[in-house]
C-alpha positions in Angstrom: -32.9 61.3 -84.5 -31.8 59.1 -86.7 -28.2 58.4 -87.9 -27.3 59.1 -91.3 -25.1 57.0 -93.3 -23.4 57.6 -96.8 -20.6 55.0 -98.0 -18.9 54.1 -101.2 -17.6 50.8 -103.0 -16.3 50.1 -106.4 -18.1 48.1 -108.7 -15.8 46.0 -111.3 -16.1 48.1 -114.9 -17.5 44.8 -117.0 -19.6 43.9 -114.3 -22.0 47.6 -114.1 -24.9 45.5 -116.4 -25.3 42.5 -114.4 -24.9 44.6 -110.8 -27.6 46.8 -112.3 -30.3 43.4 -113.1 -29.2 42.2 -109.7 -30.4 45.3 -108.0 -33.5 45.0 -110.1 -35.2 41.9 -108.0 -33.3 42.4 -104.5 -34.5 38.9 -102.7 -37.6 39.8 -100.4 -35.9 38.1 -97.3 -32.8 39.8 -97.9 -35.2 43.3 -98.3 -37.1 42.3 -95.3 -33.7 41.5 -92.7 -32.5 44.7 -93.9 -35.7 46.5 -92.5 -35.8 44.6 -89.4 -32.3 45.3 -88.4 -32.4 49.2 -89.0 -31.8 50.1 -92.9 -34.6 53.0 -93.7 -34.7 54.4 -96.4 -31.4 52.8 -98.2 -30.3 53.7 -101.3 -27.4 52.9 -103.9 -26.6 55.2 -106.6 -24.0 54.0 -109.5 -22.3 56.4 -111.7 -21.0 55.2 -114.9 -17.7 54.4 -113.9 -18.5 52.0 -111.2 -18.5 54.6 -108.1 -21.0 52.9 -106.0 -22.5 55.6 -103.4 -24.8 54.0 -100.4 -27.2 55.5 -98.0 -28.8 54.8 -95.5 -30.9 56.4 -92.0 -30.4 54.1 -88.9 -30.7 54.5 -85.3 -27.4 52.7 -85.2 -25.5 52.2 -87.7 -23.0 49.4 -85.4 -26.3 47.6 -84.4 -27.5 47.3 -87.9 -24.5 45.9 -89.7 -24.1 43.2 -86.7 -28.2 42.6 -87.0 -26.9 41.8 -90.8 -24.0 39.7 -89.7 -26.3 37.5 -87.8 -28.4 36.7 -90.8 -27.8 34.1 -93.1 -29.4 36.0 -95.8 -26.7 38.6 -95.7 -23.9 35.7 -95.9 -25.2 34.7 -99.3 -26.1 37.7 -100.6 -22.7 38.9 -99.7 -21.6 35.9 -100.9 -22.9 36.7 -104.2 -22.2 40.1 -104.6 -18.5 40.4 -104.0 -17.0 39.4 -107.1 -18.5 42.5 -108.3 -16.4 45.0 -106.2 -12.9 46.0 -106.6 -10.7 46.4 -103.7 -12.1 44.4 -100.3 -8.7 42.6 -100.1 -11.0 39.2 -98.8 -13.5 41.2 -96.9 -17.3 41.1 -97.8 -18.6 44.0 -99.4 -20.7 44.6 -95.9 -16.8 44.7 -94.9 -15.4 47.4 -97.0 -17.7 50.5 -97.6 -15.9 53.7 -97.1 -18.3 55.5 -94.8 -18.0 59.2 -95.7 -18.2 61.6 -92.9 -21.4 63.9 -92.8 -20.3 67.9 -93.2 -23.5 70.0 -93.9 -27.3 68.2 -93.3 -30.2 70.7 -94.1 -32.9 69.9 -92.3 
């Protein structure tokens, strides 16, 4: 069974527009290390305000953010994407999601 994983981030008001092209043309190797280290069926979902929601099913969810930390593709995409965010305090954005704790799951 598979884990499932819902976080949240902040995305910087003036900056919604350009995190919304980004998202538009993810890079393929960034897509493709994501799906060999365990991210199925991910998803972000932005409200208008900047609440960023994330989610994601994982057979573990440990094992796939340290697959992600191994690959270089994740350091520059993180790299690129964390002016965007309020409040990581100098952590990557892979750093600071608020993983929300799963109540109710109807199967």
């Amino acid at each position: 069974m598979p884990e499932r994983v819902c976080f949240l981030l902040k995305v910087k008001a003036d900056r919604l527009p350009e995190y919304r092209l980004r998202h538009k043309s993810v890079w393929a190797d960034m897509q493709q290390a994501l799906t060999e280290t365990g991210w199925h069926n991910y998803s972000l979902f932005l409200r208008d305000d900047g609440l960023l929601v994330g989610y994601l099913e994982t057979p573990n969810f440990e094992a796939a953010l340290k697959g992600m930390a191994e690959r270089e593709v994740n350091a520059r995409w993180q790299a690129s994407m964390g002016e965007f965010f309020e409040d990581l305090d100098g952590r990557r954005p892979d750093e600071g999601m608020f993983r929300l704790e799963e109540v109710f799951h109807l199967a």
